[in-house]
C-alpha positions in Angstrom: 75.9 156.5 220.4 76.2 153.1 221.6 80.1 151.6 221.2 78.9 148.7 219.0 77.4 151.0 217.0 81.0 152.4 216.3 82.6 149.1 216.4 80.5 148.1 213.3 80.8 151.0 211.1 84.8 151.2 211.7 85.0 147.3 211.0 82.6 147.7 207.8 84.9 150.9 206.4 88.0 148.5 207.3 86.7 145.1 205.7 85.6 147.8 202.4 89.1 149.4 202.4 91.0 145.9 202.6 88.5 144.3 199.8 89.3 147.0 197.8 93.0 146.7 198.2 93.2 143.3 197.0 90.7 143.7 194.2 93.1 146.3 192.9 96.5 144.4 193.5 94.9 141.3 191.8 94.0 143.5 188.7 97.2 145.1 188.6 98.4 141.1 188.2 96.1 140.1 185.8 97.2 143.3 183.6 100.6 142.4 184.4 99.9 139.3 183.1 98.5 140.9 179.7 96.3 142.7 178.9 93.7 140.4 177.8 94.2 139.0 181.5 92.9 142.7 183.1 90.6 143.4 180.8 88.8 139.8 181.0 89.4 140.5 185.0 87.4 143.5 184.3 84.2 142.6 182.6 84.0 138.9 182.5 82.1 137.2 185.1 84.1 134.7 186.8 87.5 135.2 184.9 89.5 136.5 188.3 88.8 133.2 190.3 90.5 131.2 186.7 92.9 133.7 186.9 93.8 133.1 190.8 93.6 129.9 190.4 95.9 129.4 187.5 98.4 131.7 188.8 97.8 130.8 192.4 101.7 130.8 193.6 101.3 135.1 192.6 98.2 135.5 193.3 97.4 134.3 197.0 98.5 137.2 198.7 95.6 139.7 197.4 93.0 137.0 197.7 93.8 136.5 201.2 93.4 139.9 201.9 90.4 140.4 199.6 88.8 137.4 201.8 89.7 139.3 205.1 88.2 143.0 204.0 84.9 140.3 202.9 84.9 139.0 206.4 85.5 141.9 208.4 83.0 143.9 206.5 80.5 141.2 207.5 80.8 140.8 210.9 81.0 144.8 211.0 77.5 144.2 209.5 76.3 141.7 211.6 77.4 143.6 214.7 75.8 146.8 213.0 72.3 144.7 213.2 72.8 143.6 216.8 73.5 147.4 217.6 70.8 148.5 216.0 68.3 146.1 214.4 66.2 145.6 217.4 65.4 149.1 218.1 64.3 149.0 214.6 62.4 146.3 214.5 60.7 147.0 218.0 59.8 151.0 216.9 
């Protein structure tokens, strides 16, 4: 198994784990917030970016870390590719 190989999968489960993370914390704001807030948060398109950005001051901390898990999960992907896409795509 090549070590980029490894690298990519470990930073994709990371990037997943910390997206996750700050999905959650910023739902347990908007519910916090009221209920209407989570529940909107939950099945609304769009609704969580109004909500971070009316509430910004409470909010930025989860984003931040829901931006990192986003990035790390695509350069894990990206390095995934260069790892293994060109065996692929050569046979």
């Amino acid at each position: 198994m090549d070590i980029f190989f490894a690298i990519g999968i470990i930073a994709i489960g990371i990037g997943t784990i910390l997206s996750t993370v700050g999905s959650i914390w910023l739902l347990i704001l908007a519910f916090r917030e009221g209920t209407m807030w989570g529940l909107a948060a939950m099945f609304v398109p769009f609704v969580m970016l109004v909500f971070v950005i009316m509430y910004f001051g409470e909010t930025w901390q989860p984003m931040v870390i829901n931006l990192l898990g986003g990035v790390i999960a695509t350069l894990g992907l990206a390095i995934l590719y260069f790892a293994v896409g060109p065996e692929l795509l050569l046979g």
